[in-house]
MARVO-93493 format. One record per atom (N, C-alpha, C): residue in one letter; x, y, z. Coordinates in steps of 0.02 Angstrom, whole numbers, plus 50000, padded with zeros to 5 digits. Layout:
REM residues N
AXYZ
...
END
This chain:
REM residues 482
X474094831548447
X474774828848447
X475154831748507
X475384825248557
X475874831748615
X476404832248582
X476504841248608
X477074842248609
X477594841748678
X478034835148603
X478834835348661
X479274838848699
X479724835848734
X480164840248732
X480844835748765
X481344840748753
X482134835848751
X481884832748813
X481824832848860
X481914830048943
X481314823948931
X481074824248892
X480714817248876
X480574811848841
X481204813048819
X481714807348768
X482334805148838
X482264799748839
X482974794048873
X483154788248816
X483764788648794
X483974782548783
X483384780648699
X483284786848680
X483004789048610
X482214787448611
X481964787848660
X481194784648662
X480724790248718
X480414792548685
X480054799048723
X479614792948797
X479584796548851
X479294794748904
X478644796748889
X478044793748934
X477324792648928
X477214797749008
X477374806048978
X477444808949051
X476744816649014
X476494817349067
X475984824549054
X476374829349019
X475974831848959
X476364835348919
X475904841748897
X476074844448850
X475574846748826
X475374844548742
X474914849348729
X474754848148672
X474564851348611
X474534850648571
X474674856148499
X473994852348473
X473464857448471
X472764855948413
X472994857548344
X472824855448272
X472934855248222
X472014853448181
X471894862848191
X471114862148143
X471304864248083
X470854857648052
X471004857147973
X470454858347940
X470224864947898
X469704867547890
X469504865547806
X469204861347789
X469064858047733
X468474862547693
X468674865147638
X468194868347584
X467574863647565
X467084867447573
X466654865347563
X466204865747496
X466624869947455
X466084873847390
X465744867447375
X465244869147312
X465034866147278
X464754858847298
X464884859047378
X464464854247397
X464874846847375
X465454847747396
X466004841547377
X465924835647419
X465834832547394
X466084824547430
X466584823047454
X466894823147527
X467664819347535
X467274812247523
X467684808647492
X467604800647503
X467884799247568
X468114790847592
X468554789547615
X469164788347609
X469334787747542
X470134787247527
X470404795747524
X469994798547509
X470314806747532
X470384807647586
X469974808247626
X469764808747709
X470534805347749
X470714798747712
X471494796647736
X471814799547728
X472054802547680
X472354803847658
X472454812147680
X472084814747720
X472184821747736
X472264820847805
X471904813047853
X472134814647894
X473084810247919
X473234808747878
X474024806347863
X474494814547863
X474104818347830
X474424823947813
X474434829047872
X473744828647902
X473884833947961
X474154829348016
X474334823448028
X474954819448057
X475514820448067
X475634819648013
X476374823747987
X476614830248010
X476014834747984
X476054842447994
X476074841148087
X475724836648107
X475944839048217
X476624835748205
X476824829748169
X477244827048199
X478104832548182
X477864837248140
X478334841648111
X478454846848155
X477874848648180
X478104855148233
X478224851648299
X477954847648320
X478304843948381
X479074841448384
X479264840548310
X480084839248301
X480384849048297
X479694851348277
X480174858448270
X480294861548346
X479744859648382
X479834861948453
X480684858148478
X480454851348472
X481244848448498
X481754851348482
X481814853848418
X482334856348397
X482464862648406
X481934866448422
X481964873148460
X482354871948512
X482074868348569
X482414868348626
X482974867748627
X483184862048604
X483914857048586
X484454864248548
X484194866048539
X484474874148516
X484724875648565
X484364879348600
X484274883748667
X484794881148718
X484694874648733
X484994869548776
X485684871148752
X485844868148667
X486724867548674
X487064876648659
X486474880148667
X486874887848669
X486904888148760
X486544887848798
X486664887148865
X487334880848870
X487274879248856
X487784876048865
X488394879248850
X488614879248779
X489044883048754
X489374888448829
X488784893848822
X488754899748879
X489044897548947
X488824890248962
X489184887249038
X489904885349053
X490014883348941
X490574880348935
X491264887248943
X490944890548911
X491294896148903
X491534900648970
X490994900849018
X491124902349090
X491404897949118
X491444891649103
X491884889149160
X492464889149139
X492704888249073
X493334887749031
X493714897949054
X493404900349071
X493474909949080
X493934908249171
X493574904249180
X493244903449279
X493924897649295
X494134894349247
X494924891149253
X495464893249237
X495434898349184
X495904902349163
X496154907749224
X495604909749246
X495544914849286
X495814913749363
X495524905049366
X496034901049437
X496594900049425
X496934897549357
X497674897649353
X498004901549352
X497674910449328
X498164916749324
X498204917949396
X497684917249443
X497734915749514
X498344912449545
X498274908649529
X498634900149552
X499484905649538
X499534906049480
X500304909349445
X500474915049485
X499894918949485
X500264925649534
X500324925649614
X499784919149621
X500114918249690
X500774916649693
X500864912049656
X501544908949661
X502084914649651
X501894917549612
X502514923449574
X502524927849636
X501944929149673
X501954934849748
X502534930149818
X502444924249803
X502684918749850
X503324919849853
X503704919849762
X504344918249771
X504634926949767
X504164932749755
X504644936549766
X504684939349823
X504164937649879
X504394938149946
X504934934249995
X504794930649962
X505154924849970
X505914926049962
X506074927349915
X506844929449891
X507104935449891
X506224940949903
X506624946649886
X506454953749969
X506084948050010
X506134950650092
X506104945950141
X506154938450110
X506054935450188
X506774932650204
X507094931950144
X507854928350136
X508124935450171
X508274939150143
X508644944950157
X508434947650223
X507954947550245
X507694949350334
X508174944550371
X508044939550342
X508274931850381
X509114932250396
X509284934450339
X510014934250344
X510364941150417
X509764943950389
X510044952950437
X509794950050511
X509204945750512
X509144945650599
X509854941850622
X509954936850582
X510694931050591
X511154934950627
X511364939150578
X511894944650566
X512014949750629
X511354951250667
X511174954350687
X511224949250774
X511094942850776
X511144939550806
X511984939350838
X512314938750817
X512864938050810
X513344944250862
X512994948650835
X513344956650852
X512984956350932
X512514953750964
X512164953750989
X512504951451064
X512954944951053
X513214941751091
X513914942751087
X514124947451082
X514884952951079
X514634956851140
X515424958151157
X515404963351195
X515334970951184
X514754972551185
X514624980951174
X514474984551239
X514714990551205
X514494995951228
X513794998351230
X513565002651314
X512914997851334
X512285003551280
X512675008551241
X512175015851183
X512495008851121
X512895005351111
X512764999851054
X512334994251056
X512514992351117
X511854986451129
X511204990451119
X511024994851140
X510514997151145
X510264999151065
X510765000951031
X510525000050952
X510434995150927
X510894990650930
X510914982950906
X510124978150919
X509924979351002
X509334976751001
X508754979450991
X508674983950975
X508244988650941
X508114986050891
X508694985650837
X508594983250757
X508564978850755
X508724973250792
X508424964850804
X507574967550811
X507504969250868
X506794970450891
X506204971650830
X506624976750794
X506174977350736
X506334973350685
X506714971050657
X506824968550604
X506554961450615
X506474959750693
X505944954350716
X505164955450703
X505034964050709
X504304964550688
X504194962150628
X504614966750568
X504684968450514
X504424958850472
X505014952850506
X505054946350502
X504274943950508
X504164944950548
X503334942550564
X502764942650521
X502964950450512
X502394952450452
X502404950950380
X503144950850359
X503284946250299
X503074937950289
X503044937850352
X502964930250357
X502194927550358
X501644931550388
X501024934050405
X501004933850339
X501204938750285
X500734940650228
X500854933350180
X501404931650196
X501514924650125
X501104918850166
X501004919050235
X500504913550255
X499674915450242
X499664921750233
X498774922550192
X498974921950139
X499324922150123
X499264923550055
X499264917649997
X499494910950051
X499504903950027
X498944900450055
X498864903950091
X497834900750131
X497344902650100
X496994897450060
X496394899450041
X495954905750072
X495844903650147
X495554905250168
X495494915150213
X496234915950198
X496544921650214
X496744925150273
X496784919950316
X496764917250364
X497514915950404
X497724917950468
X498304914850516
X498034911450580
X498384910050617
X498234906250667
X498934909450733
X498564912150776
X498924915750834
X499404909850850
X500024914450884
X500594909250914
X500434910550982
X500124907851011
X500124909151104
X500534907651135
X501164909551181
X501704906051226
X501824913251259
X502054909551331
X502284915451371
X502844920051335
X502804925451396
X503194930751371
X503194935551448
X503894940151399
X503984945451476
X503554950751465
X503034952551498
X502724959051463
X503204964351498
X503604964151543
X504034971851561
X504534972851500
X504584966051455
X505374966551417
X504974970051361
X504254967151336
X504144969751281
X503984978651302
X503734980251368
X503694985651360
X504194991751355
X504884990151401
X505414992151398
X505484994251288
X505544986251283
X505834987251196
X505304992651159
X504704991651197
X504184995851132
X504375002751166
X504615006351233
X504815011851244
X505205016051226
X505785009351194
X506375011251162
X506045012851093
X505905009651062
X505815010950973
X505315016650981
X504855017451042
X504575023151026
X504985029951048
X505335029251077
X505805036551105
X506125038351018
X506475032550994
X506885033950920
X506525037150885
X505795034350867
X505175036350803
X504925044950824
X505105044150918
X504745053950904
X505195057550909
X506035057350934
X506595060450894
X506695059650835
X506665055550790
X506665055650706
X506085060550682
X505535059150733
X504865064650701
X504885071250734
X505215072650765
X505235078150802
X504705079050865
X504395074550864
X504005073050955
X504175073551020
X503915075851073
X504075073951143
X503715066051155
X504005062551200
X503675058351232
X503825059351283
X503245055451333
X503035054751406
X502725047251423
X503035042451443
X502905035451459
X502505036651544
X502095031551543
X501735031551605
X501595021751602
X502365020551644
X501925012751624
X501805010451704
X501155006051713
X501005007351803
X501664998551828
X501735001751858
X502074995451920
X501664988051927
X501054989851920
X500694984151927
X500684978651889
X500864979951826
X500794976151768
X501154968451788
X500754963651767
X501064957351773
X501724954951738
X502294948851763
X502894950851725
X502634945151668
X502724937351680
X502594932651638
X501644932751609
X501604933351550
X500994932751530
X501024925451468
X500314923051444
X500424919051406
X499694926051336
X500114924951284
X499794927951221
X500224928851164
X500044932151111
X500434934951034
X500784938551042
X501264939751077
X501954944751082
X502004947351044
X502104943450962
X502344947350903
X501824951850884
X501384949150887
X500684951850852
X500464960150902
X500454958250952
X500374963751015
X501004967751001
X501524965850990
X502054973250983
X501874975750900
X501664971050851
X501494974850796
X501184979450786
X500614977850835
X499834983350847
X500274990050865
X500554990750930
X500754995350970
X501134999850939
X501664995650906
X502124998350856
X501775003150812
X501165000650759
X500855003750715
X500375007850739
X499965009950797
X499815012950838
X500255020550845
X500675018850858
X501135025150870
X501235028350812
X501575025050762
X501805028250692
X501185030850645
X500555028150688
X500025030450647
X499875037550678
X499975039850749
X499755044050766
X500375050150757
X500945044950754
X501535053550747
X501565056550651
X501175049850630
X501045053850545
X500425055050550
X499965058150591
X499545060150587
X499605069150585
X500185070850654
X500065078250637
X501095078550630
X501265084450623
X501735088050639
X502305088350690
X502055090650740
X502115093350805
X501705089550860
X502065089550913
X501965086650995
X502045082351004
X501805082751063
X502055077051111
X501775070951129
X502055063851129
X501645055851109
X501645055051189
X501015056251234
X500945050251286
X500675043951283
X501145041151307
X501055031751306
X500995029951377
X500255027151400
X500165023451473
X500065018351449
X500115015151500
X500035005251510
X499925002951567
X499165000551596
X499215001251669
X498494993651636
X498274989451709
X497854985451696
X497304989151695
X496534984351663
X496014988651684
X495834990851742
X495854988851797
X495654987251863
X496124995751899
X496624997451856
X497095002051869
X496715010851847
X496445006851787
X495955014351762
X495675020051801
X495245017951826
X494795022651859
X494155024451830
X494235023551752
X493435024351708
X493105019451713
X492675018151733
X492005015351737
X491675015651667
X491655023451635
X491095024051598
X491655020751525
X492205019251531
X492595016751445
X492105013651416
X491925016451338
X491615012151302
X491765004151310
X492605004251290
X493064998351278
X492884992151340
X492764995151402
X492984988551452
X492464985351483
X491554988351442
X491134987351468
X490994978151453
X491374978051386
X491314970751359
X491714965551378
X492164967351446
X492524963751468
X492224961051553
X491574964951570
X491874965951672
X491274958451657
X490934957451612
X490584949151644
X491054943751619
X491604944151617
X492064938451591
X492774935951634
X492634942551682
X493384940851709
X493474935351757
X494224932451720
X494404927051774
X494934930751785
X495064925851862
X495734924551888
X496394924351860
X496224920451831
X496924917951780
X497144922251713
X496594929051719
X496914931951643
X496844940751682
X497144943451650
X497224949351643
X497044954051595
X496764960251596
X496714965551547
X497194970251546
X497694972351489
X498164977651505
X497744981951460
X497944987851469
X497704994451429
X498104999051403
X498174998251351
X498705004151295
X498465010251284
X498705017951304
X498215020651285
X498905024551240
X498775028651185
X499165033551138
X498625038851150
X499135045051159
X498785053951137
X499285055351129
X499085062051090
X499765067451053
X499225073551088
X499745078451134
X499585084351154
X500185087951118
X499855093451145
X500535099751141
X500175103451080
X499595101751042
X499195104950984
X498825109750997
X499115117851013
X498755122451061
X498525125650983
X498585126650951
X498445132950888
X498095128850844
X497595133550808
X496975131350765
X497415127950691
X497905131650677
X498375131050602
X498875122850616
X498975122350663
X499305116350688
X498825110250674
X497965112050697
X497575106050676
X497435106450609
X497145110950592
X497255111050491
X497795111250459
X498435111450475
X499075107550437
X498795100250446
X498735098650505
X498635093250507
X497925089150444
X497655091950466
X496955090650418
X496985091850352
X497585095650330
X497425097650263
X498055090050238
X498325087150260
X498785081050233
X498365075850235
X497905074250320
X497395071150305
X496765070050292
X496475075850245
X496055076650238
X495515070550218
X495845065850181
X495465060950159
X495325057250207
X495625056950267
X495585049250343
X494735050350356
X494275059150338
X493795061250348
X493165058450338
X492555057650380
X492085055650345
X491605064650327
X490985063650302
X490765070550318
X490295074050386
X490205069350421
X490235068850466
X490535071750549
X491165073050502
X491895071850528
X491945065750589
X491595063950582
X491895056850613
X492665053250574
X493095052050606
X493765049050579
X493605041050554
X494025042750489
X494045037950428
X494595034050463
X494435026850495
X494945022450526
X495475019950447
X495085018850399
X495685013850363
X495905011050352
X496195006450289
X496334999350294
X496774996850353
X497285001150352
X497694997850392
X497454996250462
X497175001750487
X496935001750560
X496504996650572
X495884997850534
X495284991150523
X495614984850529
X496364983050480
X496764975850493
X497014974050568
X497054981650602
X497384980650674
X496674976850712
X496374980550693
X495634981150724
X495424973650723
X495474970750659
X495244960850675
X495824958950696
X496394961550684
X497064956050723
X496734955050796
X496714962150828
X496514962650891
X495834959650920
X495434959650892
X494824955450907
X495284947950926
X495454946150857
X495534938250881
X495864937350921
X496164941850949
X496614940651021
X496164940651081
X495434944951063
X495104944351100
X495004949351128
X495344955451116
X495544962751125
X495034968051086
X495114975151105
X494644981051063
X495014984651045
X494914990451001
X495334994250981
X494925000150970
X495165007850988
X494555011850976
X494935019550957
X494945024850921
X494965029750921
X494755035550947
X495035040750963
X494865046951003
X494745052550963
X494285054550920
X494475060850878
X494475068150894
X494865072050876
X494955078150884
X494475083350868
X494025090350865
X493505094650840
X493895093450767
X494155092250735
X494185091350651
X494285085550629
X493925078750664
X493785072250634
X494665069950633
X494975071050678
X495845066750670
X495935065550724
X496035057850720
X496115053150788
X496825056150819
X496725058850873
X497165061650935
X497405058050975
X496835053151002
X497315047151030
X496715042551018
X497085034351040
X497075028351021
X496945024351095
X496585021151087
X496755014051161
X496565006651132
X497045003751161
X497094996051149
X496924993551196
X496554988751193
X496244983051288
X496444975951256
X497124974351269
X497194966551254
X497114963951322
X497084956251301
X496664951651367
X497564945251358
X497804943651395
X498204938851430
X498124935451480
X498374927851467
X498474925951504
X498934925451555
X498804923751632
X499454925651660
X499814918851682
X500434920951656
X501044914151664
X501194911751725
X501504906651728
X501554906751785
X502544901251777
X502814904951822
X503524900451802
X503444895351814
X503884891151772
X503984883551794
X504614882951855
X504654876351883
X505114875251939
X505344871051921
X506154870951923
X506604866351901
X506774866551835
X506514870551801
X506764870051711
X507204873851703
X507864870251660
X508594873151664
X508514876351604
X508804882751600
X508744888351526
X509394887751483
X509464886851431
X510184885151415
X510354892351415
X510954895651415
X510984904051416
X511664903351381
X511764904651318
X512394906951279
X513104910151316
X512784915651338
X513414918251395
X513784916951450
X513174910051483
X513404906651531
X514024902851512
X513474897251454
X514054892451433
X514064892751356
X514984897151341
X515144898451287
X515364892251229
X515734897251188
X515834892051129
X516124885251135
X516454884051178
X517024877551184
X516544870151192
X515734872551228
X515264868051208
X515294861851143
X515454867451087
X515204863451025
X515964864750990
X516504865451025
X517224867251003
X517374861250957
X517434860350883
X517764855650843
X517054849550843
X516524852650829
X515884849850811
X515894849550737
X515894844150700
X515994846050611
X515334843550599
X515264849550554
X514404849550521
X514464852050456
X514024847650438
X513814848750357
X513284855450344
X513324859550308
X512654865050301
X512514864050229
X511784862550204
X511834863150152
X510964868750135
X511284873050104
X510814878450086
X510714881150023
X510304881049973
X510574884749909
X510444893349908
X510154895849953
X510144903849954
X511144906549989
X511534908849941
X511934910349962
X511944915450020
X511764920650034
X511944925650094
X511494921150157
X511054918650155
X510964914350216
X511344909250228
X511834904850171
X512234901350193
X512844903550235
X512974909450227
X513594914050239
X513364912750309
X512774916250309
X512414919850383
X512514914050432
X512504906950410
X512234902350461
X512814898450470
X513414899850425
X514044896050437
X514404900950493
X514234906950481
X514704911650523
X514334910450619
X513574909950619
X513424907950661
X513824901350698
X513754895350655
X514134887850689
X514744888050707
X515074895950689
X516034893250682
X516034898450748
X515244902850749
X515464908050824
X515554902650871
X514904897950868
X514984891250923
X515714888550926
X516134888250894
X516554884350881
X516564877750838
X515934877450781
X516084869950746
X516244870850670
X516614865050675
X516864865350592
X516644861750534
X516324870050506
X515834870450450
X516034866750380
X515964863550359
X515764863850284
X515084863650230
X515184871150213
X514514872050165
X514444870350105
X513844867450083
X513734866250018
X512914870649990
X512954870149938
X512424873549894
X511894870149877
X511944863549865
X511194859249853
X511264852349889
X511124848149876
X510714843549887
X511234836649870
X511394836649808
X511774831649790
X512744834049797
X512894841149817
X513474840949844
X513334838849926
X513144838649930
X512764837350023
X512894829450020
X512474825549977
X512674817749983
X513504816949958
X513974821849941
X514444818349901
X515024821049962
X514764826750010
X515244828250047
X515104821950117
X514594819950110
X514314813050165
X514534808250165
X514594806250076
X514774800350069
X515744798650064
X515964805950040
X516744806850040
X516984807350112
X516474808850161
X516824810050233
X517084802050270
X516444797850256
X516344792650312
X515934795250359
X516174793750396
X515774795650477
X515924802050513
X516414806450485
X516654810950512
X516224816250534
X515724816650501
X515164823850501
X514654819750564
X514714824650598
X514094822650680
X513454825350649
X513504831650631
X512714836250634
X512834839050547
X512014836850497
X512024838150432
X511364843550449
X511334851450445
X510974854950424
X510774856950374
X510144854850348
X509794853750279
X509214859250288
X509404865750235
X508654867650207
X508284862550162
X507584862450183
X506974858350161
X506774859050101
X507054865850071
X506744870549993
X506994869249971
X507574866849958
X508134867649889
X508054864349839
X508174867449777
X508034864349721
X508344860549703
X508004854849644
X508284849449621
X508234844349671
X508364843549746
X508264839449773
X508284843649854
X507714841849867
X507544845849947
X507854841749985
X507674845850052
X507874840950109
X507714835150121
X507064833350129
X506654827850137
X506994823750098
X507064823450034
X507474815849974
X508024817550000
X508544822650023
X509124821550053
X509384817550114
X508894818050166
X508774814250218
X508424807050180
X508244806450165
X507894798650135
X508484795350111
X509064798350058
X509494793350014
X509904793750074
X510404798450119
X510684796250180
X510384792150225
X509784790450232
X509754784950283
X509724780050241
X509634778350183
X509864770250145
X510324767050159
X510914772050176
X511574770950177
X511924773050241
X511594776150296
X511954777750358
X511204772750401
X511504774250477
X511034771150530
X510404778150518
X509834774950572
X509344781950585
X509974783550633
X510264783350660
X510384787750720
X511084791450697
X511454790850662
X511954794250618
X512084794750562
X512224800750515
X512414807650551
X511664809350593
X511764815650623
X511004818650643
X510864825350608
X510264824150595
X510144828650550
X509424833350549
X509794839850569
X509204845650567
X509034848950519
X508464848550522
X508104854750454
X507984860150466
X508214862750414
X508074870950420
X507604874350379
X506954879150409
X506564879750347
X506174887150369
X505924890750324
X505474895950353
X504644893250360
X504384889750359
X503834887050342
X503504886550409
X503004889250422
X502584887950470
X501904884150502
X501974877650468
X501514873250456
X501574869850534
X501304867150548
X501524863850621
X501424856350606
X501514853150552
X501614846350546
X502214846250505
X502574849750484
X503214849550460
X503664846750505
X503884848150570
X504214843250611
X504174835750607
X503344833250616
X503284825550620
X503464821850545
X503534827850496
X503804827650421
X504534824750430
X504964829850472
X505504828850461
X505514821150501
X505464819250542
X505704814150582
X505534807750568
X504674808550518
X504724802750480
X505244801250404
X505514805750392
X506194803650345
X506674802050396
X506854802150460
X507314801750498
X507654808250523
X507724811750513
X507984819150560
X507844819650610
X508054821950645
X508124823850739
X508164829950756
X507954835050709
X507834840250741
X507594847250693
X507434850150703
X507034858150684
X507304865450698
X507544867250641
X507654876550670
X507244879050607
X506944884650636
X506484888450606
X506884895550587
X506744895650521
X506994903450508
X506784908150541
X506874915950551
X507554916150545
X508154912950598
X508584910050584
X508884905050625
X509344911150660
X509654910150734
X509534915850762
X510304911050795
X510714914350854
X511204913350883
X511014908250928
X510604910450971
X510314907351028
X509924902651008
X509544901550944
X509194896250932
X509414890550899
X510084892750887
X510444888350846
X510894885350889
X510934884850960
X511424881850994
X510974879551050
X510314880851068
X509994877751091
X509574870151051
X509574871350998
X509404865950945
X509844859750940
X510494862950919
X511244857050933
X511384854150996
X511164859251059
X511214855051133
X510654851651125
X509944852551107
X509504846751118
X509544840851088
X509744841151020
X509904836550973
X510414828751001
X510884833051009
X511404831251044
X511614827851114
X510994830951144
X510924826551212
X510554819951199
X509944819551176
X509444813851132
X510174809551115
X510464811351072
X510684805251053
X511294802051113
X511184804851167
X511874803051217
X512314805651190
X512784810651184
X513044813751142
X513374819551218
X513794819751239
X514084823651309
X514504830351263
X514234836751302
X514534842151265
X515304843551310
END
């Protein structure tokens, strides 16, 4: 009799497939020299029939066992394996909105704020504070912004912002925040930055002053005492040949790009008790080895910098504690444009946008504050609202009076996008005009806005200068004379 099995039943009818098979010896007594007839002889073999056709159903049913407990077991893991994506799914979200509300709003409002003070007349030890704390509170912005964009990517993942930049301005600013960090720590510094350095470069500004930034603060909480030298010179400026770091650069070089070189050391560590204070706080950075324990954080600098295309390497001290640091980022070099007019705030002041009436509608209160006090520095006259549907009722109570409607994209109950949609039912595309305001860093969000009809984009944190270069572009587009 073969034995079945589930996979060879379809549609309730066992298949005619190689199987195996179950013998059934039926050992018949012989005493006394018995006669089976033939109606016995049937009759036993009906019976050992039965008996295969019984364990061949018992096999099926063995299996068919087996099967719906595997099953069960698959059901149960995957039902574990969705639960487990939605507590996911929730705490992303719950990580989203409390960065969201509870450091990117509040950064946003302080760079504004901060914006503002910026384009006053100060005193040149106030300016010099003022852009400092922009400077950072610009780092500070980035990285908040960095972690909620992995942190909404599957994949965990950013994508570099490449655009020119001044590399003398960033180095000036990173000279400054570093002079503050080794008077607060009690440090000497010594800057060595070479003349040579190119002025316009194209690369990650933000990302490159983050490194540098964290670079430093890693090495002045490393010990106590001394003194932070900071050089910055190209490779070509070096003089080492033998750098581990620049051997992976000399078959690549073009023309058109540049290598700068960061290097960090802390001297002034003459006494044995000065390096074991030191070692005894970081004892753990240690391998046993004593080779130096780089660390999460550093290791994160360490792939930022790769994808820039850059190395990053440590120097350790006779007790395994990185002493100094060098960075080899790679840039491109800029080159100015000719004929492109810069709009410049200071040039041409408020009377530009003097008696400009604009709608703001935002539901985060202290950024609404932040961004009305910005439009009225320009000179235009603000009226703010809180959502979405006071926004259509101050539109529809005006007439035509409102030129420029600034719409955050987030707001609840009814975002920007359906706000811009029910105003153009009822106005032209081309009036009012209407910019969105959003922190979101998607790069199809613009062609978002403009297919509802909007004319224009400011990106949080919305800033002095970016907010009046936005209204002159806007504004010119539509023929619109300031």
């Amino acid at each position: 009799m073969p034995i079945l099995h589930v996979s060879n039943f379809k549609g309730g009818t066992p298949e005619m497939v190689d199987t195996s098979y179950a013998i059934l010896v039926l050992v018949l007594p012989n005493l006394n020299s018995r006669a089976w007839n033939p109606h016995e002889m049937d009759i036993v073999e009906v019976v050992a029939d039965q008996v295969a056709v019984a364990l061949s159903h018992a096999s099926v049913l063995e299996e068919s066992q087996l099967m719906r407990q595997k099953l069960a077991e698959q059901n149960r893991a995957l039902q574990q394996a969705q639960k487990n994506a939605m507590m996911a799914s929730q705490a992303r979200s719950s990580f989203q909105k409390v960065m969201s509300n509870g450091m990117r709003r509040p950064m946003h409002s302080i760079l504004g704020l901060l914006s503002i003070f910026q384009e006053d007349n100060l005193r040149p030890e106030q300016k010099i504070i003022i852009d400092t704390m922009l400077r950072v509170s610009n780092a500070l912005s980035s990285l908040i912004s960095d972690v909620m964009e992995i942190s909404a990517n599957d994949k965990g993942s950013f994508r570099l912002e490449m655009k020119p930049f001044d590399l003398h301005s960033m180095m000036r600013e990173v000279s400054c925040i570093a002079k503050c960090l080794c008077v607060h720590k009690g440090f000497g510094l010594e800057i060595d930055v070479h003349k040579g350095l190119p002025g316009l470069v194209i690369g990650d500004e933000a990302r490159s002053f983050q490194v540098i930034l964290h670079l430093i603060g890693y090495l002045l909480n490393m010990y106590d005492k001394g003194t932070l030298i900071f050089r910055a010179f190209t490779e070509n400026d070096s003089g080492n040949k033998d750098d581990k770091g620049l051997g992976i650069w000399r078959s690549s070089v073009q023309h058109d790009y540049v290598y700068v070189k960061f290097s960090f050391q802390i001297t002034g560590i003459t006494s044995e008790s000065d390096v074991l204070n030191s070692a005894k706080h970081y004892s753990g950075r240690r391998h046993y080895n004593n080779e130096p324990n780089e660390g999460l954080s550093f290791s994160m600098c360490k792939t930022l910098v790769q994808m820039m295309q850059g190395n990053i390497w440590m120097s350790p001290n006779s007790s395994g504690l990185a002493q100094g640091m060098t960075l080899l980022l790679k840039f491109q070099l800029g080159r100015p444009s000719v004929g492109r007019s810069t709009f410049a705030l200071k040039d041409a002041p408020n009377p530009q946008f003097r008696g400009l009436k604009v709608v703001l509608a935002d539901d985060d209160n202290v950024n609404r504050t932040v961004t009305k006090k910005l439009l009225e520095k320009l000179g235009c006259q603000v009226t703010a609202v809180s959502s979405g549907f006071q926004c259509l009722s101050a539109v529809s109570a005006s007439g035509n009076t409102y030129k420029i409607i600034l719409l955050d994209l987030h707001m609840p109950e009814m975002d920007g996008f359906e706000v811009a949609r029910r105003i153009r039912k009822f106005h032209s595309r081309s009036w009012p005009l209407i910019i969105a305001l959003t922190a979101s860093a998607e790069d199809d969000v613009r062609e978002k806005c403009i297919q509802v009809g909007m004319h224009g984009l400011i990106r949080k944190p919305i800033l002095l200068q970016e907010i009046a270069d936005e209204l002159r572009t806007v504004l010119q587009r539509a023929g619109e004379k300031l």
